[in-house]
C-alpha positions as CSV (number, residue, x, y, z in Angstrom):
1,X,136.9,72.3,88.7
2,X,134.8,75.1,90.1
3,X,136.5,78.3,90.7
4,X,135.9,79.7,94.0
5,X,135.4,83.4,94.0
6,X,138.2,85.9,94.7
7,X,138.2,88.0,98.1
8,X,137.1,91.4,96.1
9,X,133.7,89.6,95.4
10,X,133.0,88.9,99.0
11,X,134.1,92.5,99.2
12,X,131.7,93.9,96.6
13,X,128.9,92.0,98.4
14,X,129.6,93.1,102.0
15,X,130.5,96.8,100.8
16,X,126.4,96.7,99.0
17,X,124.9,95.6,101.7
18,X,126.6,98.5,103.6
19,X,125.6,101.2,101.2
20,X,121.7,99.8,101.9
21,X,122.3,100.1,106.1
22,X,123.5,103.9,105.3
23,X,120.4,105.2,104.3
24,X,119.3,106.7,107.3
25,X,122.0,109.3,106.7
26,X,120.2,110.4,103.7
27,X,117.1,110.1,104.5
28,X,117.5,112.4,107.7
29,X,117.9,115.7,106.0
30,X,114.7,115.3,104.0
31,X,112.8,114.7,107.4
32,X,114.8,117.8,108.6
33,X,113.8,120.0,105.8
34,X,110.0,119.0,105.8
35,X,109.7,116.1,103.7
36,X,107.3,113.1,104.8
37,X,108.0,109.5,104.8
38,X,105.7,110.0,101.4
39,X,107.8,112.3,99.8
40,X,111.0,110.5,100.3
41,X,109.6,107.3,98.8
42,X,108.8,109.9,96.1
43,X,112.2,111.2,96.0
44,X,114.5,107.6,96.6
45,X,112.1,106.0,93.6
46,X,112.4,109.3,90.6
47,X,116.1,109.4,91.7
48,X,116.8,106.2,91.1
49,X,115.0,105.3,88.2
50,X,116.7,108.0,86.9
51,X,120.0,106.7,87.6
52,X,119.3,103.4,86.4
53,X,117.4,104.6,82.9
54,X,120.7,106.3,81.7
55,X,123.4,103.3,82.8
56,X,120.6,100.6,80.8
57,X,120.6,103.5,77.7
58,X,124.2,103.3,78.3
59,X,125.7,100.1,78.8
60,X,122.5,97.6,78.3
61,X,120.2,99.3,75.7
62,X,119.5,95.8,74.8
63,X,117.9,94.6,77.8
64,X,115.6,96.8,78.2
65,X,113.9,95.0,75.7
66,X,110.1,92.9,77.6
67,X,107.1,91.6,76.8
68,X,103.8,93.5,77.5
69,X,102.0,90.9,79.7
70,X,104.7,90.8,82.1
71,X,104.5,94.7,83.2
72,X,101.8,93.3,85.2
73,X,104.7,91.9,87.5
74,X,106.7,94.6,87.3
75,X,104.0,97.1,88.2
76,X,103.1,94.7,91.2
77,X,106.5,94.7,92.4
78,X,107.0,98.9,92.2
79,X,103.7,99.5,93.5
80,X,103.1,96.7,96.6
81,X,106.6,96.3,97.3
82,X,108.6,98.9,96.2
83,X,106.4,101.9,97.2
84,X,104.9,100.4,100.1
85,X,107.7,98.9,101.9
86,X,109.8,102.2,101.3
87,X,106.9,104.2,102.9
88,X,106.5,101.9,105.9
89,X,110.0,101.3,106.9
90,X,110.4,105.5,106.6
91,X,107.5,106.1,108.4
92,X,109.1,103.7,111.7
93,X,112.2,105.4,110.8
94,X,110.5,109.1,111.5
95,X,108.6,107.7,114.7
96,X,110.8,105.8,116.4
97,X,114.2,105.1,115.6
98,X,116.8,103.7,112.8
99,X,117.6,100.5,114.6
100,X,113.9,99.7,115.3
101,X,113.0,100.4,111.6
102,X,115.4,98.2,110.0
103,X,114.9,95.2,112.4
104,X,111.5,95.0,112.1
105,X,112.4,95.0,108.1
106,X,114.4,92.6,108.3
107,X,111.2,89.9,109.3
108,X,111.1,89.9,105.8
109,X,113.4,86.7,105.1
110,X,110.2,85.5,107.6
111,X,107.9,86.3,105.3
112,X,109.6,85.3,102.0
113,X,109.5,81.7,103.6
114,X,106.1,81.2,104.2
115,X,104.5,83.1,101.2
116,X,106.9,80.5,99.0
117,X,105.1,78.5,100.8
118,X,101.9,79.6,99.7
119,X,102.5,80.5,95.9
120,X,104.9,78.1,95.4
121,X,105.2,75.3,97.3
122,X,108.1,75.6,99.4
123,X,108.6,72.9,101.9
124,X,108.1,74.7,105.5
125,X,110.6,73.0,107.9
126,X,112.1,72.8,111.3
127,X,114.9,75.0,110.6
128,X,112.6,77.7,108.9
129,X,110.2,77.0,112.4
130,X,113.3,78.4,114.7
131,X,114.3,81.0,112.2
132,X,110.5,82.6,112.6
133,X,110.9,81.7,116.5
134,X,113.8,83.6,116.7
135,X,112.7,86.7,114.7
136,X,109.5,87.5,116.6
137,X,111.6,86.2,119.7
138,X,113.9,89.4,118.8
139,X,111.4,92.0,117.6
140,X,110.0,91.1,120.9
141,X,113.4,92.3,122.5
142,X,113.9,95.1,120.6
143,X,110.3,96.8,121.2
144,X,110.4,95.9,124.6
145,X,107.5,93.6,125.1
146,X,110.6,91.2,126.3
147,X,112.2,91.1,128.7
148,X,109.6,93.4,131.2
149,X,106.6,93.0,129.2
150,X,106.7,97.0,128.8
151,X,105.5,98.1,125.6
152,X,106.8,101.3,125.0
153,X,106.8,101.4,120.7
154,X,103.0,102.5,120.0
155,X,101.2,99.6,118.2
156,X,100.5,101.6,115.2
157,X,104.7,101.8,114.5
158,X,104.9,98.3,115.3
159,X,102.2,97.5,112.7
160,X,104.2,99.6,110.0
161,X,107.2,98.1,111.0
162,X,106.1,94.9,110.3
163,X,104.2,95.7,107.0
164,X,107.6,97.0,105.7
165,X,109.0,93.0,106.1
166,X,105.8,92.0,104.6
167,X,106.0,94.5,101.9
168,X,109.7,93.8,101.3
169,X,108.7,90.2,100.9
170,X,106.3,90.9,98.1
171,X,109.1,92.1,95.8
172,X,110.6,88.0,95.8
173,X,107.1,86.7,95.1
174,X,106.2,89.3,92.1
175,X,109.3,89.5,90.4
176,X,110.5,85.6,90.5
177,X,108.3,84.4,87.5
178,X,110.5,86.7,85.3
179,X,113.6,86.0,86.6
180,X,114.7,83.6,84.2
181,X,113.3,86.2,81.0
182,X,115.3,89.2,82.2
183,X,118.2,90.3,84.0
184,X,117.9,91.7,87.5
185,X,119.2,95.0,86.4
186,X,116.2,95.1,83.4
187,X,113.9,93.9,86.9
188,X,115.0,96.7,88.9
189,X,114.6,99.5,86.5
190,X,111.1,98.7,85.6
191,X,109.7,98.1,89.1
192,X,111.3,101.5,89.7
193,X,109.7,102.7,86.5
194,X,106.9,101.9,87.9
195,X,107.0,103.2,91.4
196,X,108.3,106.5,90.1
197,X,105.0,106.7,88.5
198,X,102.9,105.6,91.1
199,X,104.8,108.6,93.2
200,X,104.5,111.2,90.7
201,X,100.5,110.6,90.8
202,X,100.1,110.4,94.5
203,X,102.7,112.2,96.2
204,X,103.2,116.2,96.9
205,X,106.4,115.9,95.9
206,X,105.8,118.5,92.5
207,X,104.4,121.1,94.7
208,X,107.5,121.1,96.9
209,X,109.9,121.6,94.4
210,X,111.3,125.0,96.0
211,X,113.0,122.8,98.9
212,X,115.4,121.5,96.3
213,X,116.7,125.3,96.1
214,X,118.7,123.9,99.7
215,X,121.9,122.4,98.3
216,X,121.5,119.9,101.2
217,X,118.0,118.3,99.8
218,X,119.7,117.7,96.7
219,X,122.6,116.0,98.0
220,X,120.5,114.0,100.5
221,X,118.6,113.3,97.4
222,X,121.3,112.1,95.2
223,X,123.1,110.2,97.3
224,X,119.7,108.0,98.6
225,X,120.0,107.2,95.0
226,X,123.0,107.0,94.3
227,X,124.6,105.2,97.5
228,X,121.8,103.6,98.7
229,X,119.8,102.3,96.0
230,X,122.0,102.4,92.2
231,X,125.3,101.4,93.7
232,X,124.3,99.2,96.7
233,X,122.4,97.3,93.8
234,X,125.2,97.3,91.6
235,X,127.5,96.5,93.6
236,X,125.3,93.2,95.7
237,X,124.4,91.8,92.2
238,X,127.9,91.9,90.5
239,X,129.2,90.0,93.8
240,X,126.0,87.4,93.3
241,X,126.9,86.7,89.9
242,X,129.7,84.8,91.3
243,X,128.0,83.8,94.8
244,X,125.8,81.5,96.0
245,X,122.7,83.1,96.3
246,X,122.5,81.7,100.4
247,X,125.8,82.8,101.2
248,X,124.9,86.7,99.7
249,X,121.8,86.5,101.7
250,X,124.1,85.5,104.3
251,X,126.6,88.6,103.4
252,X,123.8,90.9,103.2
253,X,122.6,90.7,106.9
254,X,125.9,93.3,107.6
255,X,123.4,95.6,106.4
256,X,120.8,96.0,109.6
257,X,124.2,95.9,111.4
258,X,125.6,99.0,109.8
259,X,122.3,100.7,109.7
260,X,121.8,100.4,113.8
261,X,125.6,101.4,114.0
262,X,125.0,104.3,112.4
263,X,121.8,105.3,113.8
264,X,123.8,105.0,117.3
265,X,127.0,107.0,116.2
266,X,124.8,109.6,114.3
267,X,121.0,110.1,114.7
268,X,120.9,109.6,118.5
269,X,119.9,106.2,118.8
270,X,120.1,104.6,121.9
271,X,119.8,100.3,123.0
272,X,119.8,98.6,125.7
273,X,121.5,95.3,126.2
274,X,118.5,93.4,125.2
275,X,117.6,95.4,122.5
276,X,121.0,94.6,120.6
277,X,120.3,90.4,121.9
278,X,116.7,90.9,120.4
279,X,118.7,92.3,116.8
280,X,121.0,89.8,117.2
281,X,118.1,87.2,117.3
282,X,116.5,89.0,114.2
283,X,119.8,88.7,111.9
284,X,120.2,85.1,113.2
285,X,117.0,84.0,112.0
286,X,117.8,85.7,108.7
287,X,120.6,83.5,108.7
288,X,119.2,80.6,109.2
289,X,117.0,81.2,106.1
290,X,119.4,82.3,103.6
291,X,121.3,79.0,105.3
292,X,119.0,76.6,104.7
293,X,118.7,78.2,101.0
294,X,122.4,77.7,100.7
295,X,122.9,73.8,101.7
296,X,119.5,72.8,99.5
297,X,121.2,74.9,96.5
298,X,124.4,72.8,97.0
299,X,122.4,70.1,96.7
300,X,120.5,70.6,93.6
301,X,124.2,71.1,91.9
């Protein structure tokens, strides 16, 4: 008989998808010191890989073992989704708002769907129709070109918005033909490898080392690695060892939740009714996604 998972993994999976909707906490003080949303892609990507180079020297020296040919992948995945969809959701985040930023992220469920679709023939269905209804239904809401047909978000942050869910999709499609070679920790620390890279070459970030003589800049820093990226990872993937992957995706949508909580309680955001219906329709659709995921996964068992 299956074993169904205890209450602290449930826990572990809620409590990373939190640590991801806190970023805008850390990311805040590097805006506030002078940092672009360049420079904090730079930052979030060194850190981290950082952090995850010594815990796989550590713990998994092993792993870090790959073939050649499939750096290709993991480049892809740093570069196109990693950098990019970090630099895109900041750059919404220093325009606009938090809660705009991470709804218009979270399309990317949307986008998953239909370039599986594409690359690897995923059945497109009735369920996955309403899901993509709803989520341009509720970015409608939340930019407010529903319900008075007002727009008052510039189309250029919208676009970036947007791209960020697109972006963030890209990291599914790139890294899923080595999924079954490596372990998602050995696929995270090479797409940041990767990124890092990428960053070092064409960000400022070396010729604004002197900011990191502010204490705050270095605990920003440290804990958008640490909280946001290292332990929310670690802490998501040890619950999804034991999970269904639908039911974390389903776990996982806390995390736009927290992040628009917090960018009310602490960085000044402010909604309007519609605007929390319009991220209500967003997560939904999510949900209905990761659902459909969840019941076809059942199925194949």
């Amino acid at each position: 008989m299956e074993t169904q998972p205890g209450l602290n993994v449930y826990l572990m999976t809620i409590a990373g998808a939190v640590c991801w909707g806190l970023i805008g906490l850390f990311i805040s003080p590097l805006y506030a010191r002078g940092f672009t949303a360049w420079d904090v892609v730079a930052i979030r990507g060194i850190f981290s890989f950082i952090f995850l180079l010594v815990i796989m020297l550590i713990f998994y020296r092993d792993q870090l073992r790959t073939r050649l040919k499939d750096h290709f992948l993991f480049a892809s995945a740093g570069i196109f989704s990693l950098a990019l969809f970090n630099y895109f959701y900041f750059e919404v985040f220093s325009q606009s708002s938090l809660s705009l930023a991470v709804t218009l992220l979270y399309t990317g469920p949307l986008f998953v769907t239909v370039l599986s679709r594409l690359f690897f023939k995923e059945p497109l269905t009735m369920r996955k129709g309403w899901a993509l209804a709803f989520a341009i239904t509720g970015c409608a809401f939340v930019v407010g070109l529903l319900p008075l047909g007002s727009e008052s978000i510039p189309g250029k942050t919208l676009l970036m918005g947007i791209l960020s869910g697109f972006c963030y999709a890209l990291y599914s499609i790139f890294t899923k033909p080595v999924t079954k070679r490596y372990s998602a920790l050995t696929i995270t620390t090479y797409t940041f490898l990767y990124t890092s890279i990428f960053m070092l070459l064409t960000s400022n970030i070396v010729t604004k080392a002197e900011k990191f003589q502010h204490a705050d800049v270095w605990i920003a820093s440290l804990l958008l690695a640490l909280v946001s990226t290292v332990a929310a990872y670690v802490l998501y993937t040890s619950g999804l060892k034991y999970l269904e992957a639908g039911k974390a995706s389903i776990l996982a949508t806390i995390e736009p939740i927290v992040a628009v909580v917090m960018g009310v309680l602490f960085l000044g955001d402010h909604l309007r009714g519609w605007q929390v219906l319009g991220i209500a329709f967003v997560l939904y659709s999510a949900i209905l996604v990761a659902g459909r995921r969840y019941r076809k996964g059942n199925k194949d068992i």
